[in-house]
C-alpha positions in Angstrom: -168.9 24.1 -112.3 -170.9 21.1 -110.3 -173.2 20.7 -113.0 -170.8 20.5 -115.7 -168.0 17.4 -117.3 -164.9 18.1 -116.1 -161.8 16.8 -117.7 -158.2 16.7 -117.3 -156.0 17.5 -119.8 -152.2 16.9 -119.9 -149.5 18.9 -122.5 -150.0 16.3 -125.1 -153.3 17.4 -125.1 -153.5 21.1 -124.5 -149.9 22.1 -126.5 -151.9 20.7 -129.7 -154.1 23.7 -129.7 -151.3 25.8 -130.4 -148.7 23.4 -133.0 -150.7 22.0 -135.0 -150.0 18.1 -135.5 -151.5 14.7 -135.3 -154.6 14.6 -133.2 -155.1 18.7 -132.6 -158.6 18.2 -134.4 -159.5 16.3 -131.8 -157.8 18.1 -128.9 -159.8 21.4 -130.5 -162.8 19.5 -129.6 -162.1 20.2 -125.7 -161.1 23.7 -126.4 -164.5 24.6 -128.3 -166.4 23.1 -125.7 -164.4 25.1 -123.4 -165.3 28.4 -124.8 -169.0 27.5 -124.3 -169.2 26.3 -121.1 -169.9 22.9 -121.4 -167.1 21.7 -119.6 -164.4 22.2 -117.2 -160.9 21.8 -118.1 -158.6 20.9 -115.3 -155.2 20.7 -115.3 -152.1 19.6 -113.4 -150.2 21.9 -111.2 -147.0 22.0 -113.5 -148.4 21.9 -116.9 -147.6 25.3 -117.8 -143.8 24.2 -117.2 -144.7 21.1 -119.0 -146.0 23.4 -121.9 -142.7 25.9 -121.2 -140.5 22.7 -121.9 -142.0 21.5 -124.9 -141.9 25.0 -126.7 -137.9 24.3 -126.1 -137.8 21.0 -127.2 -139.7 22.4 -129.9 -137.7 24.5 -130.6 -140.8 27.1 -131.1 -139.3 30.9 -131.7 -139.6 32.9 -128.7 -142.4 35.4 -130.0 -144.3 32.2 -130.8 -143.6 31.2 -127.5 -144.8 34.2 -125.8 -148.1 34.0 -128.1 -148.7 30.9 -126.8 -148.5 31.5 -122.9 -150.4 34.3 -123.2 -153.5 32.4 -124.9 -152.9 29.5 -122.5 -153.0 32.5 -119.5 -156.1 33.8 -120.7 -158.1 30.7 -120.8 -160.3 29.8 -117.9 -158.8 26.3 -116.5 -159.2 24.7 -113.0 -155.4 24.0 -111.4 -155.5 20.6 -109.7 -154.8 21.5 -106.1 -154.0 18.2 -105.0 -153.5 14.5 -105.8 -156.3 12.7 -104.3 -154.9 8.8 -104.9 -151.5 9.8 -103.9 -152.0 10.1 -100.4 
């Protein structure tokens, strides 16, 4: 991980791999470059609520839904542990 990019995605950015709309092609970049290692993806310690409430406002169908969380579970990103300008 020391060697490698690491950059931190937000839902607007990570819920386009799964709904398809207006700038997913480029949010797919991260996600390719994910599965070969080239970079680490972190992410902030409520997204997959963030994700949760945007399948709702969605209104995505719950099988979708349940798709969805498990492909975002299986994929290997870094949880932000802590807020480093905040304090």
């Amino acid at each position: 991980m020391s060697g490698m990019d690491k950059n931190i995605l937000d839902v607007s950015v990570i819920i386009k791999w799964f709904i398809k709309e207006e700038g997913s092609n480029q949010a797919d970049l991260y996600l390719e470059r994910l599965s070969r290692e080239e970079i680490v993806i972190i992410i902030p310690q409520l997204l997959y609520y963030e994700v949760g409430n945007t399948l709702i406002f969605k209104k995505i169908q719950k099988d979708d839904s349940d798709e969805i969380a498990k492909k975002l579970y299986s994929l290997p990103l870094a949880e932000a542990l802590e807020c480093t300008f905040c304090q």
